[in-house]
N, C-alpha and C positions, 0 to 999 in steps of 0.2 A: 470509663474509658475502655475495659475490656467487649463490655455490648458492642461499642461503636466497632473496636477493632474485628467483633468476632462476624459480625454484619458486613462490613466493607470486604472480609476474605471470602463468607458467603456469597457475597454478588460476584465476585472477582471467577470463582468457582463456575457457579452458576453460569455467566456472560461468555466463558472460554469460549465453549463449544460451537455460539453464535458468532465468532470473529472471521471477519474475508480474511482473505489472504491478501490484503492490499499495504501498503506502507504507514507506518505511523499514524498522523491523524493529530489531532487538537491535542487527546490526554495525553497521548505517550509522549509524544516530544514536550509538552508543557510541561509534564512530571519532570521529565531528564531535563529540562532549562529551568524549572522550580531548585532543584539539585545542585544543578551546577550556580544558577544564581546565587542561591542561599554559600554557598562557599567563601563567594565574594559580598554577602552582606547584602543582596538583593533580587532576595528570591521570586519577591513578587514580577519585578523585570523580567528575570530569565524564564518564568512561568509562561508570560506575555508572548515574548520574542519563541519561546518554543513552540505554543502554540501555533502562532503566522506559520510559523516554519513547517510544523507537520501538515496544513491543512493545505499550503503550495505546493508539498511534497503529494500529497493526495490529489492533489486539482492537475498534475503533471502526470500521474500514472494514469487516472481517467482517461486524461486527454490522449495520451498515446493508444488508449485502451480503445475508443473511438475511434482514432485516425485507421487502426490493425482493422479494427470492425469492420471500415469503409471498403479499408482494400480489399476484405475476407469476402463482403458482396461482390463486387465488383467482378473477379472470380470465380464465386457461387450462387448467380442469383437466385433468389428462392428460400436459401439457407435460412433455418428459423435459431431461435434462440438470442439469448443477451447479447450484448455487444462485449461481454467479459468471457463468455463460452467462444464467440468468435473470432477474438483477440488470442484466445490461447487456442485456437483451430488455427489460426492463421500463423503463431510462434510455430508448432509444432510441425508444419508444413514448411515454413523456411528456415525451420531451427535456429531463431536468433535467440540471441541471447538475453535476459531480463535486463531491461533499462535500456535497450539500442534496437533502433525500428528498421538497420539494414543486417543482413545476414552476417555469423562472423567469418571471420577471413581463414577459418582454423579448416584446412581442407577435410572434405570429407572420407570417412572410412568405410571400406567396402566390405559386408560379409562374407 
């Protein structure tokens, strides 16, 4: 049991450094509904259900991630790079907020 253990914190390790900065995804929310299922005596369920749930969670920041790209063209044509470089080119030019594709309403501040 300790090999298994010492091997899975190895990869865990190892994988960090590789991770986007995107939201959840299959493992993490399947782990946290594994968790929270097994509380209520059905972990394999909440395993399942957390899964769906991270990978629509991800299929939804993509999608916004694309629609910010389109407009970031639209804009710059010529502009090279991902549609994830352009999405956060295109935030940081209308300084919205994470999770909302219209500018916030927080007025701005002058230097």
């Amino acid at each position: 049991m300790r090999p298994l253990l010492g091997l899975t914190l190895l990869a865990f390790v190892v994988a960090a450094p590789l991770a986007h900065a995107e939201p959840g995804g299959c493992l993490k929310y399947g782990a946290a509904g594994a968790v929270g299922g097994h509380l209520v005596n059905h972990g394999v369920l909440g395993a399942v259900g957390g899964c769906a749930t991270g990978m629509y969670k991800r299929h939804e920041y993509r999608k916004e991630a694309r629609e910010k790209a389109a407009l970031y063209d639209k804009e710059h044509p010529g502009a090279k790079g991902s549609y994830e470089e352009k999405a956060t080119a295109y935030d940081v030019e209308r300084s919205t907020q994470p999770g909302k594709s219209a500018p916030s309403d927080a007025p701005a501040t002058k230097d």
